[in-house]
C-alpha positions in Angstrom: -138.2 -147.3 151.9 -138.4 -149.5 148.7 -137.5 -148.8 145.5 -139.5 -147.5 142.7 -139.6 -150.3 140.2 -142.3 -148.7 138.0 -140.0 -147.0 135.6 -136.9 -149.3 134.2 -133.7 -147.6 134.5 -130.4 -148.1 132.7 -127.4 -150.0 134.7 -125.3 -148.2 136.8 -122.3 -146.4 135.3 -124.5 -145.7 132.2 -125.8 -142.1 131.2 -129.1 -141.0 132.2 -131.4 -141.6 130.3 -134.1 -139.4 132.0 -133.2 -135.9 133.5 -135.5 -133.0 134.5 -135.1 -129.7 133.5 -136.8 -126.2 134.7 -138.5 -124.3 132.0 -139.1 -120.6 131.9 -141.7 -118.9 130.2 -142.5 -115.5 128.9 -145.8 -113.4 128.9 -145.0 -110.8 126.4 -147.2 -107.5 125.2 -148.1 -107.7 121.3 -149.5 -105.3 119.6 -152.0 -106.0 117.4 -155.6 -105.6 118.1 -156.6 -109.2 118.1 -154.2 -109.9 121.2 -152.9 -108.4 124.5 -150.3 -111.1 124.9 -148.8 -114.0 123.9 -147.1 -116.7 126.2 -143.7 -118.1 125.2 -141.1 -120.6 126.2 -137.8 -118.9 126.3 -135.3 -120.6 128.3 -134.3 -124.2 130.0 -132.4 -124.4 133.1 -130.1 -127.8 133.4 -132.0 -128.4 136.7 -135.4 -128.5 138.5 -134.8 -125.8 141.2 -136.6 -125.7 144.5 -138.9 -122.9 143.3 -142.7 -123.5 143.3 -144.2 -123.4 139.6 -145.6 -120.2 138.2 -143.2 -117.9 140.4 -142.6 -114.7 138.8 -138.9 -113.9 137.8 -139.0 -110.5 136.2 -141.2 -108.0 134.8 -140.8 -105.1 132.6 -143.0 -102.8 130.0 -143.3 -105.5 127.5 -142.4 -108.5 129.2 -142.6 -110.8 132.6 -141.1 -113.6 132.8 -142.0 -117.1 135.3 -140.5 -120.0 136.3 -143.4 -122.6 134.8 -141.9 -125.6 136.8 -139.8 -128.8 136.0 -140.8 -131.5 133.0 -138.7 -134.6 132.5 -137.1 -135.4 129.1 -136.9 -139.0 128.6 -134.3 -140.0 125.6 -134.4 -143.1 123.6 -131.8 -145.9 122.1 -133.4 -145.7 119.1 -133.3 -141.9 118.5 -130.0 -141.2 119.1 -129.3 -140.2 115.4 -131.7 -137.5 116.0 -129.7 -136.1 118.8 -127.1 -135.8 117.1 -128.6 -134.0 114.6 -129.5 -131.7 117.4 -126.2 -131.2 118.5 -124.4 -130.8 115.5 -127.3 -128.1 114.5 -125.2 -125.3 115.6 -127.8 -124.1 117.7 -129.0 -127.3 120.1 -132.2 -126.8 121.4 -135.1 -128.5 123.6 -138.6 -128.3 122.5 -141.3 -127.3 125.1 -144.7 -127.3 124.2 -147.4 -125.3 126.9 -150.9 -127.0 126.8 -153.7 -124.6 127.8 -155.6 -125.7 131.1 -157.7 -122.7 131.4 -158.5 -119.5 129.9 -155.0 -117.5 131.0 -153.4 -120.7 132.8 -151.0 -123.3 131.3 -148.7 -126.3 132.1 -145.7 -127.5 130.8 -147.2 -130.8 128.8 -143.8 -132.4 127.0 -140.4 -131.3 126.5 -138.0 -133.2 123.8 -134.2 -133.5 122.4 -135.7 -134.8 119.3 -136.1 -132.2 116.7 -138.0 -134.5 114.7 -140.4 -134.8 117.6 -140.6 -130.9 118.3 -141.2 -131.0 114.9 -144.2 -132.5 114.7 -145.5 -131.2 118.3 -145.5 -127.9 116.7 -148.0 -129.5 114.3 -150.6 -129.8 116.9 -153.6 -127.1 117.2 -153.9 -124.9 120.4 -150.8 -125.9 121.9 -147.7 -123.4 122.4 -144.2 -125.2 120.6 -141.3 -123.2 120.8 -137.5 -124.6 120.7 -135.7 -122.7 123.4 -131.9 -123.0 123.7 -129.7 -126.2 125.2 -128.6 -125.6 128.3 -124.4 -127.0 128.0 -124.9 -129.4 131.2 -127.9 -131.1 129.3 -125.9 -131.4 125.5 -123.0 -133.0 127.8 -125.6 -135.8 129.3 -127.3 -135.9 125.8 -123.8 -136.4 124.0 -122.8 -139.1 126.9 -126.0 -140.8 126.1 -125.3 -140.8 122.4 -121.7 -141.9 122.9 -123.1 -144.5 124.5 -126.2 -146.2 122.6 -125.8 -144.8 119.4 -124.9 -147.8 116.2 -124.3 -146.5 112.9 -126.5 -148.0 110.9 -126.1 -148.0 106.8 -128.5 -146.8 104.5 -129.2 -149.5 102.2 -132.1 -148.1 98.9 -134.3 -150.8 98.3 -134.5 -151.6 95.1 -137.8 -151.8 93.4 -139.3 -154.6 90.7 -139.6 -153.2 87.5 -143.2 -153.0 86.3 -144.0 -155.9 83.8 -145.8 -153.9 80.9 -147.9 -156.6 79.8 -149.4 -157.5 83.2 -150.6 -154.0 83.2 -151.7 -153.9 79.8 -153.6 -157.3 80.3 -157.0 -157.2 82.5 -158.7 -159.7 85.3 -160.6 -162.5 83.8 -164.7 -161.4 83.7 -163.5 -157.5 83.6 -163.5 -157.5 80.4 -166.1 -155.2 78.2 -166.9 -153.6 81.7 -166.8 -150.1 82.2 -164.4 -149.4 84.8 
């Protein structure tokens, strides 16, 4: 069997820099009269397991829980100031957004280590954003991979030219007498 060659990966002896992870999901009861229930990402497991997607975990009065399946989480060179933001947070997290594919169905559509990122997923209309908690196998491959890649880099203000008075005060030749 060949190799895939499709997606470039790092050298050998280098972190991963792509890893999937098992998400679980919530269907809990609300209360309100609008509603019956509300799905919810609620946990991450370090590790895909060999469980087929949408198997049910648990169920109580108010809540059953399911195995939604496994999504990879890719990380970048150039974000790896934003992971450590993440793990310095005191409360690491990946974001998992659930994209509706039907009127009670739904699929795992991106999970992140950026918070920036999950930030602005959340942003998005009809989608399901929730930051679940870190699982501490995946903050020791996302702090291996920040070890690795990650360059300080100063912060440098630009500095900006000072407005010239007069070349605001003065007007374009043939605009004057015009009403602007």
């Amino acid at each position: 069997m060949t190799p895939d060659t499709t997606q470039p990966t790092l050298p050998q002896g280098l972190p991963e820099d792509r890893f999937e992870v098992g998400i679980i999901v919530a269907r809990r009861k609300l209360k309100g009269p609008w509603a019956s229930h509300a799905w919810l990402p609620v946990a991450a497991l370090p590790a895909a397991p060999q469980t087929a997607p949408w198997t049910q975990l648990s169920e109580s009065e108010d809540e059953a829980t399911f195995y939604a399946g496994a999504h990879e989480v890719s990380l970048h060179i150039a974000e790896t100031a934003h992971y450590r933001d993440n793990l310095v947070s005191g409360r690491p997290s990946l974001w998992v957004t659930l994209h509706a594919t039907g009127e009670e169905t739904y699929a795992v559509a991106s999970v992140t280590a950026d918070p920036y990122e999950g930030e602005s997923m959340a942003e998005g209309i009809g989608e399901i954003v929730e930051a679940v908690p870190m699982p501490p196998e995946v903050q020791v491959k996302l702090l291996a991979f920040f070890e690795a890649f990650h360059i300080e880099r100063k912060f440098e203000k630009r500095k900006r030219d000072r407005a010239d008075p007069e070349a605001l005060a003065r007007r374009a030749p043939g605009m004057q007498g015009k009403p602007e």
